[in-house]
C-alpha positions, -999 to 999 in steps of 0.1 A, spaced: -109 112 -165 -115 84 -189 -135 88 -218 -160 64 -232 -181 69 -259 -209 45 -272 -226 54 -309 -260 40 -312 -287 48 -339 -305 22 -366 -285 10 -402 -273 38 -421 -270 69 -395 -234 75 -398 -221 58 -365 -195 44 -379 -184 80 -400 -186 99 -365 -168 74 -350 -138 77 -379 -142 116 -369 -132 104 -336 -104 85 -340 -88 117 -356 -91 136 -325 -73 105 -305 -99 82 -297 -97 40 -298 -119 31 -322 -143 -1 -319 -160 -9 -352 -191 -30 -352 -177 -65 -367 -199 -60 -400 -178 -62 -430 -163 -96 -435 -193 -115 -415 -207 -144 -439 -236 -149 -407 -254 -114 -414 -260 -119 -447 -269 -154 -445 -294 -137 -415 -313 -119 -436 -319 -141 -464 -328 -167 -436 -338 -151 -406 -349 -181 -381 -321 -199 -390 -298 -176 -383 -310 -149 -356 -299 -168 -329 -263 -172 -335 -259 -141 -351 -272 -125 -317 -242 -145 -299 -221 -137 -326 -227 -103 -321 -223 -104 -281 -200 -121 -277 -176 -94 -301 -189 -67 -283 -178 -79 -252 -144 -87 -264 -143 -48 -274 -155 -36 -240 -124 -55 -225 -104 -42 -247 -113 -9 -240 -105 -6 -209 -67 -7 -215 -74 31 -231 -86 64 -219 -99 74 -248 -124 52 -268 -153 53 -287 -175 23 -297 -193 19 -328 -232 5 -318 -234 -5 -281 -236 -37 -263 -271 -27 -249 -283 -24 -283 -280 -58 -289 -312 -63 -267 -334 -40 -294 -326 -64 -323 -328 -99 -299 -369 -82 -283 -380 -77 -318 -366 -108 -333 -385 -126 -307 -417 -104 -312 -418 -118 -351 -415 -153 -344 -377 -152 -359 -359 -162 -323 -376 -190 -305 -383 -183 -270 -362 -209 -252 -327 -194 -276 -343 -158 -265 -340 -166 -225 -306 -183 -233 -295 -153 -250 -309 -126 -224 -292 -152 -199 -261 -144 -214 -265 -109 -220 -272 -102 -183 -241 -123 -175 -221 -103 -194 -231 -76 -184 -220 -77 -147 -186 -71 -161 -192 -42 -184 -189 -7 -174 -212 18 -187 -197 43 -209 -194 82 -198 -217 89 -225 -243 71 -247 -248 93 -281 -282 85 -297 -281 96 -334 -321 90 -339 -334 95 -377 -364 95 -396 -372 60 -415 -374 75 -443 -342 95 -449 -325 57 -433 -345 44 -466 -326 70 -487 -293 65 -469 -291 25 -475 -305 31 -510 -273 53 -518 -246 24 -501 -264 -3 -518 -260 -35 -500 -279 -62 -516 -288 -79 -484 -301 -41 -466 -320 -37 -502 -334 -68 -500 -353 -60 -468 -388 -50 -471 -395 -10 -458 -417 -21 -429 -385 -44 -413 -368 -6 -411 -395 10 -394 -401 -18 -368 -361 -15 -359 -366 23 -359 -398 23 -340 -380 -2 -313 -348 22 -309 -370 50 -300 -392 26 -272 -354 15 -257 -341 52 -260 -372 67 -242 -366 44 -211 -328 44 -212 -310 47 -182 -282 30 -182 -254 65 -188 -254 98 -195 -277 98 -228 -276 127 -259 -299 125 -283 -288 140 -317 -316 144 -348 -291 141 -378 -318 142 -402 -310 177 -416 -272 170 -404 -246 163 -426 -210 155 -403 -194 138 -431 -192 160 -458 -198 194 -441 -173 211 -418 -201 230 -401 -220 203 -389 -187 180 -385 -177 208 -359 -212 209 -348 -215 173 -335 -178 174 -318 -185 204 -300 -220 190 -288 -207 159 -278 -172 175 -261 -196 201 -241 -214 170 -228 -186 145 -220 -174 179 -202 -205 188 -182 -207 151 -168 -189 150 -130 
């Protein structure tokens, strides 16, 4: 059976670090396009300027990956395409995404989606605001920094609303606040097993 994996959680959780812990063990790796993108960091220095085609931006690489990934067996994607929708609702809830781009970006999405499988299994690594605070303190991008602390517990409030009424695959739910996968074999091995057991358990 084909294995999909999608990583979801807020800024600063470590999807990307469990998803390098992946690759190791043979899985295609899909990193969220990120590093190298001049439009998120003019987005948060001008959010209504940019929100909207940073959202497209954003979609329209995601869905790229999903087609990509269909040509392995193995593959693990670093945020999800669905996720998408918790950053374009709250945009639109603070005024930063006009409601006409909103309906042409949910337009879109829905599009899209008609082509794109769901994975075998969706792992939520939820977090406390705070420690996520801590985390993009210590990796010290400017443009995170810059943020004010409430902008970080909005997005984390909104994950846990779209988590608590997600239906779309097989969901896990990891707390990783007192788990450290990157830098301690105990918990690294801890997370694989948890999510092998699952990915094994599903029929």
């Amino acid at each position: 059976m084909d294995k999909t994996i999608n990583i979801a959680g807020v800024v600063g959780v470590g999807k990307s670090s469990l998803c390098n812990i992946f690759s190791e063990l043979g899985y295609k790796v899909y990193h969220e396009p990120v590093f190298d993108n001049e439009l998120l960091e003019k987005f948060y220095y001008n959010k209504e300027k940019y929100a909207f085609p940073l959202q497209i931006f954003f979609l329209n690489k995601r869905f790229e990956m999903y087609k990509d990934s269909n040509h392995y067996p193995s593959s693990i994607m670093d945020r999800s395409i669905v996720e998408d929708r918790i950053f374009a609702k709250m945009l639109r809830d603070q005024g930063e995404l006009d409601i006409k781009e909103y309906d042409i970006y949910v337009n879109l999405f829905n599009n899209m989606m008609e082509h794109v499988n769901s994975p075998t299994l969706m792992v939520y690594l939820r977090i406390k605001t705070k420690n996520v605070l801590q985390r993009i303190k210590k990796r010290g991008r400017k443009y995170e920094l810059e943020q004010g602390d409430q902008y970080w517990y909005d997005l984390n409030h909104n994950y846990e609303i779209f988590f608590n009424e997600y239906t779309w695959s097989k969901l896990l739910i990891i707390d990783v606040d007192e788990i450290d996968f990157v830098n301690k074999e105990k918990d690294k091995n801890y997370i694989i097993n948890l999510i092998e057991e699952n990915l094994n358990n599903i029929t």
